[in-house]
MIDOSE-1310 file (N, C-alpha, C; in nm, 2 decimals, decimal comma, always signed):
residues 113
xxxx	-3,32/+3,21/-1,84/-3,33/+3,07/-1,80/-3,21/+2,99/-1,84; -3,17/+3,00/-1,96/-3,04/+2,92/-2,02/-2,96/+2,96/-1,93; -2,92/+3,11/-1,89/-2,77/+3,13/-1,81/-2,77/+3,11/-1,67; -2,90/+3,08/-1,65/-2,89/+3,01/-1,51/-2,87/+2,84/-1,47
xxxx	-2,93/+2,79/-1,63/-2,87/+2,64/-1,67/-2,73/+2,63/-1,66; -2,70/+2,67/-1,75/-2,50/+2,70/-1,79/-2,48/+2,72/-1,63; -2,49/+2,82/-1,55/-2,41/+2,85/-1,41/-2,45/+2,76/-1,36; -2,52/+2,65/-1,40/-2,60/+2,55/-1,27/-2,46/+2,44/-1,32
xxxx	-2,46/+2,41/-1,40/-2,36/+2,34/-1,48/-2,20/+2,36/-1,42; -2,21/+2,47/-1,46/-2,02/+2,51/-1,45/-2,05/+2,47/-1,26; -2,12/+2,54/-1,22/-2,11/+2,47/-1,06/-2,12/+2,32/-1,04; -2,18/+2,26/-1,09/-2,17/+2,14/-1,05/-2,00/+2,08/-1,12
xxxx	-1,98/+2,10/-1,20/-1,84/+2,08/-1,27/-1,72/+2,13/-1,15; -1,72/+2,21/-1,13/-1,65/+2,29/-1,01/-1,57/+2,22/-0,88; -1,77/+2,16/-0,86/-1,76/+2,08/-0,71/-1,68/+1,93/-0,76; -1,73/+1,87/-0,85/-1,71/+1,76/-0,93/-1,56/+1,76/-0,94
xxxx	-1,48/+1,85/-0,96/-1,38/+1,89/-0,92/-1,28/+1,92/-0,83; -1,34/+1,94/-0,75/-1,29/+2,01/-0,57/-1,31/+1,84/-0,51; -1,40/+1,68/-0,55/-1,42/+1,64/-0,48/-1,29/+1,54/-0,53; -1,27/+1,55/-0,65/-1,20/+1,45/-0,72/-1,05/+1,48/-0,75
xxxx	-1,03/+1,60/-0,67/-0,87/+1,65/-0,62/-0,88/+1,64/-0,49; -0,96/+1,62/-0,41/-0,95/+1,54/-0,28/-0,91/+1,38/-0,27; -1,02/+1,36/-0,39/-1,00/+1,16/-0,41/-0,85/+1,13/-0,38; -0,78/+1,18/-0,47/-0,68/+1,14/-0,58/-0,55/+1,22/-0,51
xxxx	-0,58/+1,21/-0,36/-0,49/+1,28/-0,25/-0,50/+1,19/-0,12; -0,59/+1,07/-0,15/-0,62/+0,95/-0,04/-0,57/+0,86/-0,10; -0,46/+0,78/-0,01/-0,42/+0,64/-0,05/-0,43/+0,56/+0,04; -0,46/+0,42/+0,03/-0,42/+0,31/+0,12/-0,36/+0,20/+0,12
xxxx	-0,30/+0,14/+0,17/-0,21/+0,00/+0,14/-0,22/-0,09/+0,25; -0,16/-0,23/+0,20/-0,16/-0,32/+0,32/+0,02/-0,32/+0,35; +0,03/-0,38/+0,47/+0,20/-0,35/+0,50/+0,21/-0,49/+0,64; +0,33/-0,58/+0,64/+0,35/-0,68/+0,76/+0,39/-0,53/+0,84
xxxx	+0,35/-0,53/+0,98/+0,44/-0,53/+1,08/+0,44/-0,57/+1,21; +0,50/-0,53/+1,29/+0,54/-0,59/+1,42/+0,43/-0,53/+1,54; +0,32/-0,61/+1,62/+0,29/-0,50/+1,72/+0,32/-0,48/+1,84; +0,26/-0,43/+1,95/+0,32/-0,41/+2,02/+0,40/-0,52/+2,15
xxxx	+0,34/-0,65/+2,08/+0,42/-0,73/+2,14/+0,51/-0,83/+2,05; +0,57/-0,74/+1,93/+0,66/-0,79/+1,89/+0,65/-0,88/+1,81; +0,44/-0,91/+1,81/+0,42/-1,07/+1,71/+0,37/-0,98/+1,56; +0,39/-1,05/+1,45/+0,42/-1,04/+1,32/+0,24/-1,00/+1,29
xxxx	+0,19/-0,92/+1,19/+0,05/-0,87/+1,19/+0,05/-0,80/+1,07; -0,06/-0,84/+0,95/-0,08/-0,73/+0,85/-0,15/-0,65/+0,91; -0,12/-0,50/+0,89/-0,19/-0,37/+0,88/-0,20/-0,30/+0,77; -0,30/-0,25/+0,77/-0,36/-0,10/+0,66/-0,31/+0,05/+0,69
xxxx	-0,26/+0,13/+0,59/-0,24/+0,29/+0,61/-0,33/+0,31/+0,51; -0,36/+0,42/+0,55/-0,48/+0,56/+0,50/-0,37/+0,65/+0,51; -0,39/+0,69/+0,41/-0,30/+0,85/+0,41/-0,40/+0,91/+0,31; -0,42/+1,03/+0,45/-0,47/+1,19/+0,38/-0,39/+1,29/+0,36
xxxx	-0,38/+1,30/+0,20/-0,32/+1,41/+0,20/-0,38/+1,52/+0,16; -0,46/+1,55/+0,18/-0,58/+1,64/+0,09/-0,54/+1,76/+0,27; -0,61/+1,88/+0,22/-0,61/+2,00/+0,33/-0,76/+1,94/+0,39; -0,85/+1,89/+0,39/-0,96/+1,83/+0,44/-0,95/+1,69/+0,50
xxxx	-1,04/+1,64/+0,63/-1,04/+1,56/+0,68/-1,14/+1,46/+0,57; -1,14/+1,39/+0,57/-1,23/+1,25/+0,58/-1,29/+1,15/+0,68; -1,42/+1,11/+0,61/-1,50/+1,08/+0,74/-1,53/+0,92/+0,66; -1,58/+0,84/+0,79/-1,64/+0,67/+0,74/-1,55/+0,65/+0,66
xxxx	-1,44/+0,59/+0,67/-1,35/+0,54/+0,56/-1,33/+0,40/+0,64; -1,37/+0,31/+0,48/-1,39/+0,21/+0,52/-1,24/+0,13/+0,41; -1,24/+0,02/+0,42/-1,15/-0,09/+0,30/-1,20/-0,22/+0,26; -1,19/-0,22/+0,16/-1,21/-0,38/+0,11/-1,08/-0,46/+0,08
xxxx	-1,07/-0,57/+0,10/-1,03/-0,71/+0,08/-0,97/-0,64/-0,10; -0,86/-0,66/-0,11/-0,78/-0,62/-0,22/-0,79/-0,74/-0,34; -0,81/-0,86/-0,25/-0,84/-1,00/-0,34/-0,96/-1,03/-0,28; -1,02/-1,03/-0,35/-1,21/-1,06/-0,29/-1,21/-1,22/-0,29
xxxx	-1,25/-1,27/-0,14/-1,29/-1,40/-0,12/-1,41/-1,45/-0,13; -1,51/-1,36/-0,22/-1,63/-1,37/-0,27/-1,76/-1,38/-0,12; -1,66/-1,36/-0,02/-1,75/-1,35/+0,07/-1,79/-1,15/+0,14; -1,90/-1,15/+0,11/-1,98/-0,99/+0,11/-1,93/-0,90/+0,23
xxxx	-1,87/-0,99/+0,32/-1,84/-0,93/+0,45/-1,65/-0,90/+0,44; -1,67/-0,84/+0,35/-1,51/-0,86/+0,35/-1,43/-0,69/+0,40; -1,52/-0,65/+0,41/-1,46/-0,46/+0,47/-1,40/-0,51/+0,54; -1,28/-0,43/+0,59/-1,19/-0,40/+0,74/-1,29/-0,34/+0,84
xxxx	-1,33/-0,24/+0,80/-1,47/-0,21/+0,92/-1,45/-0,07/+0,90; -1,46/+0,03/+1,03/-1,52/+0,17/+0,99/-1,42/+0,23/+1,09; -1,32/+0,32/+0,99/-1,28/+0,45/+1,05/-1,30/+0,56/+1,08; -1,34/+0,60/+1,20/-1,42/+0,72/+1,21/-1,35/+0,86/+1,12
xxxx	-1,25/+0,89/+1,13/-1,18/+0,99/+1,07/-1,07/+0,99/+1,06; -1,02/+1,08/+0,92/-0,86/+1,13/+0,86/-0,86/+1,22/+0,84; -0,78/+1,26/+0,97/-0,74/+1,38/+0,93/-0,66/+1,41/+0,81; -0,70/+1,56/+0,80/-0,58/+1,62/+0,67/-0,41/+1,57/+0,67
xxxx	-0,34/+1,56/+0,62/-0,23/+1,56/+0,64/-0,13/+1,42/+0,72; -0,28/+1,32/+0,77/-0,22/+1,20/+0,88/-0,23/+1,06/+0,79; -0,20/+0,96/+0,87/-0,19/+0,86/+0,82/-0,20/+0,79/+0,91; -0,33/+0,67/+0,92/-0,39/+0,58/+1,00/-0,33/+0,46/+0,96
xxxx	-0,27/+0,44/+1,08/-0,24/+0,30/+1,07/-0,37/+0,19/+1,16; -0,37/+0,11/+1,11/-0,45/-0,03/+1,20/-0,46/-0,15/+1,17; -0,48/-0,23/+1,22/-0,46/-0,39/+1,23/-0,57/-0,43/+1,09; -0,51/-0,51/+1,00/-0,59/-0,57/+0,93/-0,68/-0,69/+0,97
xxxx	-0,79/-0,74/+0,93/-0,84/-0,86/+0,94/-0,76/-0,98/+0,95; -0,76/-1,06/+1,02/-0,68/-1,16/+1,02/-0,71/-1,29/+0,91; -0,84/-1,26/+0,88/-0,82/-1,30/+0,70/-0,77/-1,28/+0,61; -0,73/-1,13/+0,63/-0,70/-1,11/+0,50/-0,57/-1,15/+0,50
xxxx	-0,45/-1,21/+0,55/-0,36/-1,25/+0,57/-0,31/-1,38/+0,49; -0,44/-1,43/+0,44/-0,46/-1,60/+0,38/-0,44/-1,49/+0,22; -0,47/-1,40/+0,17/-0,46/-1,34/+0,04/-0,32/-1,21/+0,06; -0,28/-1,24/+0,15/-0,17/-1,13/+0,14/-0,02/-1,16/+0,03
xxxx	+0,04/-1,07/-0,01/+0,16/-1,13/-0,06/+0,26/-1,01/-0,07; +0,22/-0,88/-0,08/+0,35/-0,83/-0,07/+0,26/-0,66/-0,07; +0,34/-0,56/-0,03/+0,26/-0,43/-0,02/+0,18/-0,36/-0,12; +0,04/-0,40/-0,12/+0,01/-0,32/-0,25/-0,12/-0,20/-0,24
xxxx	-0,16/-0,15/-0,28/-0,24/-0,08/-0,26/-0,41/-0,15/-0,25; -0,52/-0,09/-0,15/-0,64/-0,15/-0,13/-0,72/+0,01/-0,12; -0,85/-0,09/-0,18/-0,97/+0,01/-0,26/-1,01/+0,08/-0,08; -1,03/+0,22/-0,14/-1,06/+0,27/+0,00/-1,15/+0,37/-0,04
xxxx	-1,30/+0,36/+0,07/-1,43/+0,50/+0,03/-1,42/+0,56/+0,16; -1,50/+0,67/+0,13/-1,51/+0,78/+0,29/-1,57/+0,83/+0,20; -1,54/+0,93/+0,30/-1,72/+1,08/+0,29/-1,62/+1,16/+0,31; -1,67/+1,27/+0,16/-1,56/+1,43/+0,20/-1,67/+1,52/+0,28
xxxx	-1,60/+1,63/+0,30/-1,64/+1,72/+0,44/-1,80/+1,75/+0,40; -1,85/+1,74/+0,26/-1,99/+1,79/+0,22/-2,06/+1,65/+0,24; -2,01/+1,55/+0,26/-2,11/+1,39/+0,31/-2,09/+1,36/+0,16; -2,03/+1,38/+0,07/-2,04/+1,28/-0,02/-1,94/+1,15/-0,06
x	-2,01/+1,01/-0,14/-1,91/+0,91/-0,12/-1,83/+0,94/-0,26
């Protein structure tokens, strides 16, 4: 019974592992640029760098306006190796100031956050 504790352990350590060399291979930022018609727009990148996609990746408001609704909203997927670009809230524009990095969750390939 103990060595089946211990292997229950070291596996969960493992995964614990496998999910948090995924994390720490996702980044995201806010950035000005130009869209397609040339007028001026904060956007967000998602970069996956992990060998795995990511799923429901959402973003929060980098400077919280204390109002609860402050996500960008819901990306359906990242792929491995890409980088999502898209239009930021047009709120979040009033807290912008220069490129920095914004808090970002998803779901790895096993559904966990």
């Amino acid at each position: 019974m103990v060595l089946l504790h211990q292997e229950q352990r070291r596996e969960e350590g493992q995964d614990e592992e496998r999910r948090r060399s995924q994390a720490v291979k996702v980044s995201a930022w806010l950035e000005p640029r130009r869209d397609a018609h040339g007028k001026s727009e904060l956007a967000f990148q998602v970069h996956n760098a992990s060998e795995m996609p990511i799923y429901e990746v959402s973003l929060s408001n980098p400077i919280p306006d204390g109002n609860e609704d402050s996500e960008a909203g819901f990306i359906g997927l990242a792929p491995p190796g890409q980088t999502i670009h898209r239009a930021a809230p047009l709120k979040w524009a009033t807290s912008y100031f220069s490129p920095e990095p914004v808090p970002v969750e998803f779901l790895d390939g096993s559904g966990r956050l």
